[in-house]
MARZAPA-669737 format. One record per residue (C-alpha): residue in one letter; x, y, z. Coordinates in steps of 0.001 Angstrom, whole numbers, plus 524288, in hexadecimal, padded with zeros to 5 digits. Example, Ala and Ser with C-alpha at 12.3 -4.5 7.8 and 13.67 -1.06 7.14 Angstrom:
<node><residu>a</residu><X>8300C</X><Y>7EE6C</Y><Z>81E78</Z></node>
<node><residu>s</residu><X>83566</X><Y>7FBDC</Y><Z>81BE4</Z></node>
END
This chain:
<node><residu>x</residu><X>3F9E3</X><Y>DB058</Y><Z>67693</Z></node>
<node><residu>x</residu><X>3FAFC</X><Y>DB106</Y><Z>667F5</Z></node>
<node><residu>x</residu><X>3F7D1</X><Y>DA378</Y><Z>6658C</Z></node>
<node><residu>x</residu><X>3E9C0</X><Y>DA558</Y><Z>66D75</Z></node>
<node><residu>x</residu><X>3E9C0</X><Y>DB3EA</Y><Z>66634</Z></node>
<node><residu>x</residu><X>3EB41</X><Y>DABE0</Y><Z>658AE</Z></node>
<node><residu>x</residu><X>3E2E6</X><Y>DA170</Y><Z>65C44</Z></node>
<node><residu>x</residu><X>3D86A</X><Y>DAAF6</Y><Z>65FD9</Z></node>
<node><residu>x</residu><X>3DA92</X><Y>DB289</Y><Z>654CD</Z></node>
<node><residu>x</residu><X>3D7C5</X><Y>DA7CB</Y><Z>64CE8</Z></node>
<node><residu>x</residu><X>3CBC4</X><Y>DA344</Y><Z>6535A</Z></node>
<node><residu>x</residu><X>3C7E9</X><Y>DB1A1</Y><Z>651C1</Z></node>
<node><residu>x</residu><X>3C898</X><Y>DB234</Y><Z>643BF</Z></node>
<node><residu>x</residu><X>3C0EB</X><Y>DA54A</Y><Z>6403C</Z></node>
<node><residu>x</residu><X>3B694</X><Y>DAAD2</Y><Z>64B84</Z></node>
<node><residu>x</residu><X>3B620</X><Y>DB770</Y><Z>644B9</Z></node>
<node><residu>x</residu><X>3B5B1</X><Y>DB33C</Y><Z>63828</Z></node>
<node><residu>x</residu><X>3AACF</X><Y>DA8A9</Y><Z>6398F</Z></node>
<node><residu>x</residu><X>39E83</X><Y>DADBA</Y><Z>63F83</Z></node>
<node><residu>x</residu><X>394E1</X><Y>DA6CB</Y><Z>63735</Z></node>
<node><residu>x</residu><X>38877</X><Y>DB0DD</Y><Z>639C2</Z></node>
<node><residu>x</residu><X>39307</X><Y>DBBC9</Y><Z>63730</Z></node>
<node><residu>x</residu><X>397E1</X><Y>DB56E</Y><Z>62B3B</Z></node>
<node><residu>x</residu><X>38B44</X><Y>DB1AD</Y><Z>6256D</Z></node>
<node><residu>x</residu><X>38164</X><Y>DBCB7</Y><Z>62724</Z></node>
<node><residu>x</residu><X>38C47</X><Y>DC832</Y><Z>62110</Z></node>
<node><residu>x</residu><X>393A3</X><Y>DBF6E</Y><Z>61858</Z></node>
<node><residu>x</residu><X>38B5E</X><Y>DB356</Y><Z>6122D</Z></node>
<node><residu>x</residu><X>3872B</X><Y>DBA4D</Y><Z>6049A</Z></node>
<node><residu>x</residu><X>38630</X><Y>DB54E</Y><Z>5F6E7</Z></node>
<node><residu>x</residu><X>391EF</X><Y>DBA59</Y><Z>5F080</Z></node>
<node><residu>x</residu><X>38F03</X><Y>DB76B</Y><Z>5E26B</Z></node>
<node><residu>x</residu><X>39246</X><Y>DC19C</Y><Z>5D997</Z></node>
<node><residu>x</residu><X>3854D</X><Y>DC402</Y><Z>5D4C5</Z></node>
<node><residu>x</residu><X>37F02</X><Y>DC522</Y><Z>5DFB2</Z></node>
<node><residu>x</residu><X>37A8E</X><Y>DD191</Y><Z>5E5E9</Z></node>
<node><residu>x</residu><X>3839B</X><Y>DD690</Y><Z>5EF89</Z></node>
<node><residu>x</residu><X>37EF8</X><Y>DD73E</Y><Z>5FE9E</Z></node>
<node><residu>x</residu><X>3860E</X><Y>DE445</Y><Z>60405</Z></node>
<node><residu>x</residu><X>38C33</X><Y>DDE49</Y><Z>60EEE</Z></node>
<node><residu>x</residu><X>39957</X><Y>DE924</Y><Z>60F3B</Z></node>
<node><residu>x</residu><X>39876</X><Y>DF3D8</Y><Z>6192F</Z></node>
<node><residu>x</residu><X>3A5FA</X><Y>DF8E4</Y><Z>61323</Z></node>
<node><residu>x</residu><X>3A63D</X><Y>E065F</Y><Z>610E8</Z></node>
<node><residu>x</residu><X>3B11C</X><Y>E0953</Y><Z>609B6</Z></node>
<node><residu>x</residu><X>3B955</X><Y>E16FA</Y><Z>61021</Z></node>
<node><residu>x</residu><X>3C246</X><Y>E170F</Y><Z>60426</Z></node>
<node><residu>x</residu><X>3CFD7</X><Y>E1741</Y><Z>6033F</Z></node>
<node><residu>x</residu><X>3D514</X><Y>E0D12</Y><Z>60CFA</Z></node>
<node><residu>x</residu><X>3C7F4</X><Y>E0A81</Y><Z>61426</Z></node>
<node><residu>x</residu><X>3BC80</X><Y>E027E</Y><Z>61715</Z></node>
<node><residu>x</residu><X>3B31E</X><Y>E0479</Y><Z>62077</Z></node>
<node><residu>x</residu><X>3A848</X><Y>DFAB7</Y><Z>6228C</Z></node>
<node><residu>x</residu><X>39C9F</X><Y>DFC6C</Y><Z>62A85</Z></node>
<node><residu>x</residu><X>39716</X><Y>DF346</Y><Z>633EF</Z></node>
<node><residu>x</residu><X>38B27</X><Y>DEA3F</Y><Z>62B44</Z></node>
<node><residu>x</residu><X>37E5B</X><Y>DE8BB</Y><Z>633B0</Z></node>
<node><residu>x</residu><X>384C1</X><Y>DDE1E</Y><Z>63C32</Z></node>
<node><residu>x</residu><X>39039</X><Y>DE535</Y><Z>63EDF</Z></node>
<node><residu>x</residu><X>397EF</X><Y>DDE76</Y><Z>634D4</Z></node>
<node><residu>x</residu><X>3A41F</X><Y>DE495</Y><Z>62CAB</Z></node>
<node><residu>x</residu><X>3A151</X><Y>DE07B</Y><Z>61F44</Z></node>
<node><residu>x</residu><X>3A9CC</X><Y>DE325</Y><Z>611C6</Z></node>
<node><residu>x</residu><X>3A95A</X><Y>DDF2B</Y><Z>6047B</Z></node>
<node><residu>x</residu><X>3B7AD</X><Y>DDD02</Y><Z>601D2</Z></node>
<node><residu>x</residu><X>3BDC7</X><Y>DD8ED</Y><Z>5F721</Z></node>
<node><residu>x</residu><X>3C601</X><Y>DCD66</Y><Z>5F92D</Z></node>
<node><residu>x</residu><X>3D114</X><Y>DC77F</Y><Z>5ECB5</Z></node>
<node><residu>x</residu><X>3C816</X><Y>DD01F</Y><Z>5E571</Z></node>
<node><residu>x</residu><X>3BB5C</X><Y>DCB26</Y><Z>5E94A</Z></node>
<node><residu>x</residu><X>3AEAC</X><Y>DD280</Y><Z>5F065</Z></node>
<node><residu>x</residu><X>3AD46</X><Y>DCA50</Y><Z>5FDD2</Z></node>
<node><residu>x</residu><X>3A4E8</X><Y>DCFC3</Y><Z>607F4</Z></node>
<node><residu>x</residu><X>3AB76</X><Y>DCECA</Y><Z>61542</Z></node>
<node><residu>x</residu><X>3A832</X><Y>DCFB0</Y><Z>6254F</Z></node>
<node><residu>x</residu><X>3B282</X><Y>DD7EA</Y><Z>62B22</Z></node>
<node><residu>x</residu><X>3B703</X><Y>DD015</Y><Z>63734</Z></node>
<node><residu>x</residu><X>3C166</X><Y>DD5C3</Y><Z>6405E</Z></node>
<node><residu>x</residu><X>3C17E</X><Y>DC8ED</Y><Z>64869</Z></node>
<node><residu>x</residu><X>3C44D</X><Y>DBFF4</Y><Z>63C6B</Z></node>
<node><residu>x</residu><X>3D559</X><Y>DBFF2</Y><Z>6397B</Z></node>
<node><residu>x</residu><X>3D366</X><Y>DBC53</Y><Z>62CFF</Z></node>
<node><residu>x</residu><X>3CA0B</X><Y>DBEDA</Y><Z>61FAE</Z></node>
<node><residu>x</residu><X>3BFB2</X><Y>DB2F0</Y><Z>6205E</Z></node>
<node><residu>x</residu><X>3B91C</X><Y>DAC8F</Y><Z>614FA</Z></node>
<node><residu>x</residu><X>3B244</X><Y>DA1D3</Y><Z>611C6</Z></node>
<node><residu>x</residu><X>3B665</X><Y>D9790</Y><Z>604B0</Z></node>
<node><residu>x</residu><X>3ACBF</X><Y>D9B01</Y><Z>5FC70</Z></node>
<node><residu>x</residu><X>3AFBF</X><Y>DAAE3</Y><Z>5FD4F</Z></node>
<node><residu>x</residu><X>3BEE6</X><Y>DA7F5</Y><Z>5FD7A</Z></node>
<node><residu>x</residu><X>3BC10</X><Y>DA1E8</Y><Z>5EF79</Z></node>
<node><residu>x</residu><X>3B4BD</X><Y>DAC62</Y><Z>5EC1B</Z></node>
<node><residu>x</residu><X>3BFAB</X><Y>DB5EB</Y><Z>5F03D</Z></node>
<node><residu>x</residu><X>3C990</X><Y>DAF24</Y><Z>5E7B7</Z></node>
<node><residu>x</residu><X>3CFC5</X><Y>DA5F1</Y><Z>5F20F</Z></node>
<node><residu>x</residu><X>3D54D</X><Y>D9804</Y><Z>5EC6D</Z></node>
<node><residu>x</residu><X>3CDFF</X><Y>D8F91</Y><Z>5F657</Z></node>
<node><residu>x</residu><X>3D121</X><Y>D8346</Y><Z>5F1C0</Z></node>
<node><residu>x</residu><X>3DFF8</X><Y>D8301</Y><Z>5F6D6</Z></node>
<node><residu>x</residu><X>3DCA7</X><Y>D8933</Y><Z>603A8</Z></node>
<node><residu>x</residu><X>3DFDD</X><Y>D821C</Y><Z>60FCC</Z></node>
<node><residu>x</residu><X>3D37B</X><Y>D8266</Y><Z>6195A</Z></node>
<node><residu>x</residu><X>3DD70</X><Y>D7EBC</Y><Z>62697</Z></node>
<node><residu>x</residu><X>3DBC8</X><Y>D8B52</Y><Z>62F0B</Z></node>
<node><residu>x</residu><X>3D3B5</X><Y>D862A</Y><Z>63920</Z></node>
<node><residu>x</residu><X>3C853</X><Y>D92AE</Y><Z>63C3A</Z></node>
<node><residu>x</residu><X>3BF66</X><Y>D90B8</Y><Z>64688</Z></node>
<node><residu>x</residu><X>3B157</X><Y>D97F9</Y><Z>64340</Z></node>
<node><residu>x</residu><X>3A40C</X><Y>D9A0C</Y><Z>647EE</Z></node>
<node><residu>x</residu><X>3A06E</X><Y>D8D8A</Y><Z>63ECA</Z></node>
<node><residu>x</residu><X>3AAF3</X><Y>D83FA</Y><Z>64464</Z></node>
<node><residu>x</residu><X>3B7E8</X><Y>D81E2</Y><Z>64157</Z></node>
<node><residu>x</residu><X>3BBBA</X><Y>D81A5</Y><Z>63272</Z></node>
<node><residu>x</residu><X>3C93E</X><Y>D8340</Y><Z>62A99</Z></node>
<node><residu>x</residu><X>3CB73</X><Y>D8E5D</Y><Z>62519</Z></node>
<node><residu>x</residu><X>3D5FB</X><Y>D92E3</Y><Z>61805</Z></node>
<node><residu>x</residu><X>3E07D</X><Y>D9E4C</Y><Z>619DF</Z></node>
<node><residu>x</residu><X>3E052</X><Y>DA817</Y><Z>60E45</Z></node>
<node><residu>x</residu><X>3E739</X><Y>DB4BE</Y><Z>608E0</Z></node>
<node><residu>x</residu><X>3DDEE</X><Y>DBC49</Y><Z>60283</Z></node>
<node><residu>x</residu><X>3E446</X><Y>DC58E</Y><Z>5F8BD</Z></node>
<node><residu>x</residu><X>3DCB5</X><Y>DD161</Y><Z>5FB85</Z></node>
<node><residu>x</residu><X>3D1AA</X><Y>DD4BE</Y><Z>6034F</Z></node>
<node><residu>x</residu><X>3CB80</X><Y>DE34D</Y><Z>60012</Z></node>
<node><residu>x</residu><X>3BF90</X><Y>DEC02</Y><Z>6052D</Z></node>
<node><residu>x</residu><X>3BDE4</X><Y>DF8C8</Y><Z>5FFE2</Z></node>
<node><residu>x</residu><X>3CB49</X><Y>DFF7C</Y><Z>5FDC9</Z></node>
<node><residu>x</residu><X>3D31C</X><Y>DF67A</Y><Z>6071A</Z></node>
<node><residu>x</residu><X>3D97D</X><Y>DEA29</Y><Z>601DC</Z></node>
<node><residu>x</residu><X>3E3EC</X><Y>DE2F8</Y><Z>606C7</Z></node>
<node><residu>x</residu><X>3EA8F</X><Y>DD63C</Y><Z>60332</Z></node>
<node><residu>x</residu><X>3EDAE</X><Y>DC8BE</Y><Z>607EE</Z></node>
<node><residu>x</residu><X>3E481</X><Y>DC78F</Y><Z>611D5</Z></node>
<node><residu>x</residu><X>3E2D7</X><Y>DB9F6</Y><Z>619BB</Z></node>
<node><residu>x</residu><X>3D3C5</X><Y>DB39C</Y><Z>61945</Z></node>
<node><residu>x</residu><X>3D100</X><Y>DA6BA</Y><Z>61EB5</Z></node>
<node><residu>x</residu><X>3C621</X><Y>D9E7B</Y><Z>615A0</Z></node>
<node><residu>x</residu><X>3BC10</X><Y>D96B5</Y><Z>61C46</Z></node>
<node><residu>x</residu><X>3B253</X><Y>D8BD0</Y><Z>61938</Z></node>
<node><residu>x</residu><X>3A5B5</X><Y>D930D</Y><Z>613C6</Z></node>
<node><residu>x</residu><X>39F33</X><Y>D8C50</Y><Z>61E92</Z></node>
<node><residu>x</residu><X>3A608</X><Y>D9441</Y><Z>62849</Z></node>
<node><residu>x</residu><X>3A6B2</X><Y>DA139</Y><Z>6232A</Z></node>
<node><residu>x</residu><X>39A80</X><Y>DA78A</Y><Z>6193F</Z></node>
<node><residu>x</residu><X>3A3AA</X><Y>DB3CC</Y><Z>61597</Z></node>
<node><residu>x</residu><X>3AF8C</X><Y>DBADD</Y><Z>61684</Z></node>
<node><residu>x</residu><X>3B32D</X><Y>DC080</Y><Z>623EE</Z></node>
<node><residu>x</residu><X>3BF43</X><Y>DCBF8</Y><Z>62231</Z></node>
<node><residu>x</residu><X>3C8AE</X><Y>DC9DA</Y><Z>6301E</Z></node>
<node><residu>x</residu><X>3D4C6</X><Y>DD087</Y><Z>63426</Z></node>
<node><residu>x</residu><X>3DCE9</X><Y>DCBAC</Y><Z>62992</Z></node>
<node><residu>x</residu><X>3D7CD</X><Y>DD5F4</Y><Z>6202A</Z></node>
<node><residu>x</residu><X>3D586</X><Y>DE02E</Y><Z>62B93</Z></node>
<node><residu>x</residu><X>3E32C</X><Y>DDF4B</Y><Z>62F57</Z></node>
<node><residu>x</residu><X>3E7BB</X><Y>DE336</Y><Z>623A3</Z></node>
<node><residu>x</residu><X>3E2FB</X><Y>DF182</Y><Z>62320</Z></node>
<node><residu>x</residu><X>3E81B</X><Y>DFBC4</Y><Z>62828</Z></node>
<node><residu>x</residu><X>3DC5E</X><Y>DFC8A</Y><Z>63183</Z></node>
<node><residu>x</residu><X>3CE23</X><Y>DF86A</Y><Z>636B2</Z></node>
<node><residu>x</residu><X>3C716</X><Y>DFE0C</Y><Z>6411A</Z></node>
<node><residu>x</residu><X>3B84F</X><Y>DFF5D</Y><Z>64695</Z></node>
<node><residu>x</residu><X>3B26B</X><Y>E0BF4</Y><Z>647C2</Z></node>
<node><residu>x</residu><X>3A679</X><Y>E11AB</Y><Z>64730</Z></node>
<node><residu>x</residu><X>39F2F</X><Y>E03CB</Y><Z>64539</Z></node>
<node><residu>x</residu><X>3A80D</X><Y>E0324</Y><Z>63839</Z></node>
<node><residu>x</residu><X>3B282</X><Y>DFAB5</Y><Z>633D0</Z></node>
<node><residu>x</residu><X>3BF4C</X><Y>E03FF</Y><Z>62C68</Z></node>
<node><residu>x</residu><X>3C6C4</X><Y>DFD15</Y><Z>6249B</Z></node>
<node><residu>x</residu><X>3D460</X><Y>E0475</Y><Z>62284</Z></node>
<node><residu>x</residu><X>3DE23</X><Y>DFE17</Y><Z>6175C</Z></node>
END
């Protein structure tokens, strides 16, 4: 039972994290510094050790968080285990890509592809941060943004649905 739990799991998360019409229409944006920002966030932030984000016109949890630093906007995905991202956005974000070992076999809505384990040092939205969080990074072909799973849900103290709303409790 907990091998078919894992290997569902993990069939789950590369699912979940890999829904190409999901993943490009809220998270394929020029991110150049200069350009002007698309408000994608429905973060409101409740202060203290709170975020609560509001469902976008699709239904969609989105956050600007701030990952080794950096402004990265992100889909909220409860069905994903882990923090998704794409190459191109993990060297953006300050991951060394060119020792990373792509042998974590993912299956995704686009086919089968490899994917890299990471730590990220700290992932943050509004007042919550927390540290050494796990991310998988993905071909670019395969993934257009960053998708935030379980592994950075699971580290607050809690996360619930209510009222249509997403709370974010550190």
């Amino acid at each position: 039972m907990l091998v078919r739990l894992s290997i569902f799991a993990g069939g789950m998360v590369a699912a979940a994290m890999l829904l190409p019409g999901l993943a490009t229409s809220y998270l394929d944006r020029p991110h150049a510094e200069d350009a002007k920002p698309q408000q994608v966030s429905t973060a409101r932030y409740a202060g203290g050790k709170g975020v609560l984000l509001e469902p976008s016109a699709g239904g969609h949890f989105l956050g600007t968080f701030m990952i080794n630093g950096r402004k990265q906007d992100g889909l909220v995905d409860t069905g994903a285990s882990v923090i998704a991202i794409n190459i191109s956005t993990a060297r953006r974000l300050g991951v060394s890509t060119g020792s990373l070992s792509f042998n974590t076999p993912v299956s995704t809505a686009n086919g089968n592809v490899k994917a890299a384990r990471v730590i990220l040092d700290r992932v943050e939205i509004g007042s919550i941060s927390v540290r050494d969080i796990e991310a998988m990074v993905l071909p670019d072909k395969s993934l257009s943004g960053m998708l935030v799973g379980m592994s950075f849900l699971n580290k607050l103290s809690s996360y619930r649905v209510e009222n249509g709303a997403l709370h974010l409790i550190r």
